[in-house]
N, C-alpha and C positions, 0 to 999 in steps of 0.2 A: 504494500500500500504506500504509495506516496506520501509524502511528507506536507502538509502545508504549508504555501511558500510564503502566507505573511506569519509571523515571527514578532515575539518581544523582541527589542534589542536596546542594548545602554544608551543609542543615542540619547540625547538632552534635547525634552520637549520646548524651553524655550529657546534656545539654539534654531530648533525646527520651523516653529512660528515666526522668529525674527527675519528667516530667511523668504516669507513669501513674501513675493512681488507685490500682490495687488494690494492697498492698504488696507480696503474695505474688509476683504476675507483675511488681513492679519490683525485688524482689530475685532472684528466678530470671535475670529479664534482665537485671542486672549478672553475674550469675555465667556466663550464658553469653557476654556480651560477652567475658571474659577467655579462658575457655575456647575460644572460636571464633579471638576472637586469637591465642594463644598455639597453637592448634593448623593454624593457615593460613597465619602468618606476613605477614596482611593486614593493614592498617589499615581498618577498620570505616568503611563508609560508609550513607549511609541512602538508601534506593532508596522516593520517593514520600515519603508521609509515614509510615509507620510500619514500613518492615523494615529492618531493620539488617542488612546485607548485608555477604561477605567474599569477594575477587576476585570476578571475573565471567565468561561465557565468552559467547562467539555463537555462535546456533543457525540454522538454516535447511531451514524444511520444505520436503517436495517439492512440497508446494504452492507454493511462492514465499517464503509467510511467512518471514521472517526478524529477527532482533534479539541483545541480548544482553541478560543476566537475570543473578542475582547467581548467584553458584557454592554458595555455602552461604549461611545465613540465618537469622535468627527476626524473629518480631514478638509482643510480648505483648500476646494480644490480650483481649477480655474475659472472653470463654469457656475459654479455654486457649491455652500457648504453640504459636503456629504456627513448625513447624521447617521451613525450606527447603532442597532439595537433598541431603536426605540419605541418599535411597531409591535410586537411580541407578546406584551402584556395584558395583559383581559381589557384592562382601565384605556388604553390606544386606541378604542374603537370610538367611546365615547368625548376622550381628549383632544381627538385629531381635526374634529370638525371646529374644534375651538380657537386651533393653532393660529390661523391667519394663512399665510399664501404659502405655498408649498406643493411640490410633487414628491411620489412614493414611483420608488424601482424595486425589483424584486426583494433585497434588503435592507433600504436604504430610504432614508428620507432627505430630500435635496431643499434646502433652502437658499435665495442667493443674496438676503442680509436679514440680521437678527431685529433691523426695523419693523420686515416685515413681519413678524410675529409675536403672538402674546407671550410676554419673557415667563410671566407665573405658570401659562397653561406649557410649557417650554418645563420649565422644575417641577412639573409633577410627572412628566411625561417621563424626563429622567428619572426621576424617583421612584418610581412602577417599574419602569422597565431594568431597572441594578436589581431591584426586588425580584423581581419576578428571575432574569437571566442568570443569579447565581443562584437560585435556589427553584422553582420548578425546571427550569432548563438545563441545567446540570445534572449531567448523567456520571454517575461513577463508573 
């Protein structure tokens, strides 16, 4: 079985942020680094080269596949902030129509500035979904 190619790694998540280009997606992602902090109780690590990742949990499909992936997440990416993990939760279905502007990809929620969304309905979504990802979706 292959190995999953995004990875924790020592990089320094503010090193990472300081480094993007566009200002908009480097101030959004200082403000969710706090935010994801302060609502996880995680120390922020960088999974590959660009998600800033907060706890993590293991998955394993019935197919075999198996690994661990971060539990919540973003990366600022060029097109807009990708949000990881935050869709998963029971509480998601009911939070998400509150969020404000946004698109959903398979696991992913894309925002392309934290203007456009409600920052409280934002910290609950994260809060459900660290809840929910390290503990119903974590398989031993």
């Amino acid at each position: 079985m292959a190995e999953n190619k995004t990875q924790p790694t020592p990089e320094s998540v503010e090193d990472f942020l300081e480094g993007v280009e566009h200002p908009v997606r480097r101030r959004d992602g200082f403000r969710l680094l706090t935010l994801m902090k302060e609502n996880t109780g995680e120390t922020p690590v960088m999974w590959g080269p660009s998600i800033v990742g907060f706890g993590s949990y293991h998955y394993r499909y019935t197919s075999g596949r198996e690994g661990d992936t971060v539990a919540v997440g973003f990366s600022p990416r060029k097109g807009s902030l990708s949000l990881y993990g935050l869709t998963y939760a029971p509480e998601a279905s009911s939070l998400l129509p509150k969020l404000g502007k946004y698109t959903l990809g398979a696991a992913c929620l894309y925002i392309n500035s934290l203007k456009d969304i409600d920052e409280d309905v934002l910290v609950e979504l994260i809060q459900a979904a660290h809840r929910h990802n390290t503990t119903v979706m974590h398989q031993s």
